[in-house]
C-alpha positions in Angstrom: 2.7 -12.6 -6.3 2.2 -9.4 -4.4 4.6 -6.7 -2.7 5.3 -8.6 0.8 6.7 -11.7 -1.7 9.0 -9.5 -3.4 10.0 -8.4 -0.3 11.2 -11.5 0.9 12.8 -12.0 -2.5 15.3 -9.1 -1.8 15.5 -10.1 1.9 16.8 -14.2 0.6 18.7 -12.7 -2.5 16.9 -13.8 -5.1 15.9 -11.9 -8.1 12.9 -10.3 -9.1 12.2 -10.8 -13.1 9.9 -8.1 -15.0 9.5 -7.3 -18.3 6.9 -4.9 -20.2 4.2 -6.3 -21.9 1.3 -4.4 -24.1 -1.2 -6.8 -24.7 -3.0 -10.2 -24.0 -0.9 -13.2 -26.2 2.5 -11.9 -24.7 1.1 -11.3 -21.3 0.0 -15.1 -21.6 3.6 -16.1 -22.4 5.8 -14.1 -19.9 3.5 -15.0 -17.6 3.7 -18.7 -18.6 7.5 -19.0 -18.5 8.1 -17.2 -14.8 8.2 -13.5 -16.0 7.2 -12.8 -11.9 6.3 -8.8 -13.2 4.6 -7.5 -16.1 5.1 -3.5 -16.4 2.5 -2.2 -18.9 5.2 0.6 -19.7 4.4 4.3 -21.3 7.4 2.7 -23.6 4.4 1.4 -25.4 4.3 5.1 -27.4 7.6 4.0 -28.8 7.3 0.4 -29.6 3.6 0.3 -30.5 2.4 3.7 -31.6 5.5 4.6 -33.4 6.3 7.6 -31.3 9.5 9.6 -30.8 8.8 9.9 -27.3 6.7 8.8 -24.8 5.3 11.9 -23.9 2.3 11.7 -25.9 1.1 8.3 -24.2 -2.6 8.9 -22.4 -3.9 7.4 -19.1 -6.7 5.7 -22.0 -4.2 4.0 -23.8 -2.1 2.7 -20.4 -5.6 1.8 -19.5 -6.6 0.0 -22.7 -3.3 -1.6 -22.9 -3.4 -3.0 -18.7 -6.7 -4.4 -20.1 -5.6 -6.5 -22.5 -2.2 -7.7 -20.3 -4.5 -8.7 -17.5 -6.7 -10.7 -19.9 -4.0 -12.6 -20.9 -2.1 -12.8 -17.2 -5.1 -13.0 -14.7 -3.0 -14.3 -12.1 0.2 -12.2 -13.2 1.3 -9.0 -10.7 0.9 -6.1 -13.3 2.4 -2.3 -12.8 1.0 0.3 -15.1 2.4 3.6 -15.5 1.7 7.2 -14.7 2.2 8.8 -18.0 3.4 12.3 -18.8 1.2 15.2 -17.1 -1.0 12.9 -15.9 -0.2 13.6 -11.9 0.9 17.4 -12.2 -1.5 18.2 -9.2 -2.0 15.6 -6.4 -5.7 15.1 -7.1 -5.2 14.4 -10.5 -2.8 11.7 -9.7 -5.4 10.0 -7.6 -8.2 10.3 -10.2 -6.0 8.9 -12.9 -4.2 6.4 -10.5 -7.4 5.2 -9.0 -8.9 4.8 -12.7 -6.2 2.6 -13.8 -6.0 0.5 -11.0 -10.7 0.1 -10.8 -10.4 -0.3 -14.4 -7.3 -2.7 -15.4 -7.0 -4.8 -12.2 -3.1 -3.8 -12.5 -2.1 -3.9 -8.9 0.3 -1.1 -8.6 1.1 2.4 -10.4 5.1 3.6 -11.6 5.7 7.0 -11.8 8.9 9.0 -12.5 10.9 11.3 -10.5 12.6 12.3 -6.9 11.6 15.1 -4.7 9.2 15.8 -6.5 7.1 13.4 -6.6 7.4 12.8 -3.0 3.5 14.3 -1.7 2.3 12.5 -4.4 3.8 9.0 -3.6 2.4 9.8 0.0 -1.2 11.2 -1.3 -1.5 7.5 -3.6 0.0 5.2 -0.8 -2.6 7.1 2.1 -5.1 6.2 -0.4 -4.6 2.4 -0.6 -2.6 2.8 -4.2 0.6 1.0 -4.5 3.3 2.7 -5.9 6.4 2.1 -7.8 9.4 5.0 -8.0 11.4 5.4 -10.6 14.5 7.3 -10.6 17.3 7.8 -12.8 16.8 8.5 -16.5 13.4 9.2 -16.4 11.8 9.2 -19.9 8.9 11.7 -19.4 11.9 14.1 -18.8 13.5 13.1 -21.6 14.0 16.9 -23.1 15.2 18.5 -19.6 17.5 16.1 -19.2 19.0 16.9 -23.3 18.2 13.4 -24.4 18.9 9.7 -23.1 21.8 10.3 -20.8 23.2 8.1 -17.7 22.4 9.8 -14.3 24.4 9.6 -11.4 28.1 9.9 -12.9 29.4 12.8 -10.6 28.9 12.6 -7.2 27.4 15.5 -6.0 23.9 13.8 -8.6 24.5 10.6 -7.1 24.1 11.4 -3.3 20.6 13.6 -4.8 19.6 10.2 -6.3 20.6 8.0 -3.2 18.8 10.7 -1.0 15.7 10.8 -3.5 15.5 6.9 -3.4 15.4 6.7 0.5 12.9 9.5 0.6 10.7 8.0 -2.0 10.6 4.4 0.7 9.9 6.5 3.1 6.8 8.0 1.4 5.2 5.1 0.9 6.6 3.6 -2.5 6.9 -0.6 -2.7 9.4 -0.9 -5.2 11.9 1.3 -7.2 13.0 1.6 -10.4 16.2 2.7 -11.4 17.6 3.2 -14.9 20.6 4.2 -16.8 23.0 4.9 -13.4 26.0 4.1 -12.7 26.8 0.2 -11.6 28.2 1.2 -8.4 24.9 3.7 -7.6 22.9 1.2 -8.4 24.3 -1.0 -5.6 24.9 1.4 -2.9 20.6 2.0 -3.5 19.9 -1.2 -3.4 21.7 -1.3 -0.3 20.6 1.4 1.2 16.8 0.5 0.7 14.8 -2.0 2.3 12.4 -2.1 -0.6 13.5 -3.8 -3.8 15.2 -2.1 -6.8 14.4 -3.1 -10.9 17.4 -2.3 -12.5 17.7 -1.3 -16.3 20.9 -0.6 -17.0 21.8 0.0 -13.1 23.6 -3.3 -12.5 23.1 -7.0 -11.4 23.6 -6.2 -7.6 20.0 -4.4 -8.0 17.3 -6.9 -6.5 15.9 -7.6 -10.0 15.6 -6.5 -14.0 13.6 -5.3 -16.2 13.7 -4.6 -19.9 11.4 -3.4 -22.5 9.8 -6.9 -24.3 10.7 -5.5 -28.4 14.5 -5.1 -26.9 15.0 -8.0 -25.1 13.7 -10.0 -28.4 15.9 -7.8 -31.1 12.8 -6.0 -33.0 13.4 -2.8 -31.7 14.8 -0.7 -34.6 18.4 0.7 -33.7 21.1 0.1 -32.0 19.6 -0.3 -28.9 21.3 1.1 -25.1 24.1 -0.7 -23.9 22.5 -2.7 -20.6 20.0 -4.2 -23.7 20.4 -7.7 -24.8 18.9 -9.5 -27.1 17.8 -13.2 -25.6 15.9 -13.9 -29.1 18.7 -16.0 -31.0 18.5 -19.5 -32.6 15.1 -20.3 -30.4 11.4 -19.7 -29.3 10.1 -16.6 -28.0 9.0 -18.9 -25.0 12.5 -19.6 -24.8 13.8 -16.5 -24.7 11.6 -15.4 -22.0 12.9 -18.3 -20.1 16.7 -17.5 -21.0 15.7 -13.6 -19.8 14.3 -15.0 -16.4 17.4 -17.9 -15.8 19.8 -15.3 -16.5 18.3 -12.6 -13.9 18.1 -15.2 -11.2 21.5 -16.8 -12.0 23.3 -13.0 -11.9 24.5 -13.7 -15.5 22.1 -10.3 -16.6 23.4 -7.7 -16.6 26.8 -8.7 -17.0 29.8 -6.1 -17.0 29.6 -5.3 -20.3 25.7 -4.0 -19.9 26.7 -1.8 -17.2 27.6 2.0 -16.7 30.9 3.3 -14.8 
């Protein structure tokens, strides 16, 4: 798998599956049972370390943690991410992106925001450095945007967002995620872009899904958001994983009822 396949996977309408994984036995298993995207997410803060937040994630564990997924997924397409402060100036985003990527074997870096992050995108794609966007509820700013919230509701945010996701194509980036928007944003980006979207909570007409691994099996404490669903019922994990990726392919995930109006 690499970026001109999932290319041609949006181009022929079929969907891109990805889900995050943390370390080498799951790695082996998504990978196994046609998980095509592995995202070694800063989520792992929350659903390893036991953190609030993700904001005190390090590039050493994201790098520790992309070591252990490609171990168990040396053939898999990994994305790592960026995590908090660790691009606030353009070189060190390259240091730190170029040190995941020598030192993992991940193939691509995620990192969060619009405008913003648009030199950046261009300084790490001029480089030779994949890059995946990510716009929408964006974690890191979890406490300027006053906690988990959908983006995108009133229209005035949702052209910002459509304009931010065609600039960050145009900078360079390979593939966009977008999370916690509106269904019908979700779509017009995803038509909009030539690129391919990952939704999370962002709708089934984006060109594939992702959730995190611990929510998508149920062992996430609480109640969980509302585009979650748990594919861990009366089988195996490996059957869950394939139940996640039949259901993204099929357009059965995300139904209506894990969607945002």
């Amino acid at each position: 798998m690499n970026i001109h396949h999932f290319k041609q996977m949006k181009q022929q309408g079929e969907k891109i599956s990805c889900l995050t994984a943390y370390d080498a036995s799951f790695a082996r298993v998504l990978s196994e049972n046609g998980v095509e995207v592995l995202l070694v997410g800063d989520t792992l803060g929350m659903v390893i370390q036991g953190q609030a937040t993700t904001l005190p994630v390090r590039v050493e564990d994201m790098i520790y943690h992309a070591q252990a997924v490609r171990r168990g997924a040396p053939d898999a397409f990994i994305i790592v991410d960026l995590p908090f402060a660790s691009d606030l100036s353009l070189e060190l985003a390259l240091t730190n992106a170029a040190s995941i990527l020598k030192q993992s074997g991940a193939q691509m870096v995620k990192l969060e925001g619009g405008e913003r992050r648009l030199e950046t995108i261009r300084q790490l794609t001029t480089n030779g450095i994949p890059v995946c966007g990510h716009l929408g509820l964006t974690p890191q700013s979890v406490h300027k945007l006053g906690g988990y919230k959908v983006q995108g509701r009133e229209s005035d945010q949702a052209q910002t967002l459509l304009q931010e996701a065609k600039a960050i194509e145009q900078a360079g980036a390979d593939l966009l995620v977008l999370e916690c928007v509106p269904r019908g944003l979700g779509a017009d980006i995803s038509g909009a872009l030539s690129i391919p979207t990952i939704g999370i909570g962002a709708g089934p007409e984006c060109d594939g899904q992702v959730l995190v691994l611990q929510d998508m099996l149920g062992i996430s404490p609480g109640p969980g958001a509302k585009f979650n669903k748990v594919f861990l019922q009366n089988n195996s994990i490996a059957e869950a994983i394939s139940s996640f990726v039949q259901a993204v392919k099929n357009g059965t995930y995300p139904a209506n009822e894990h969607c945002y109006n």
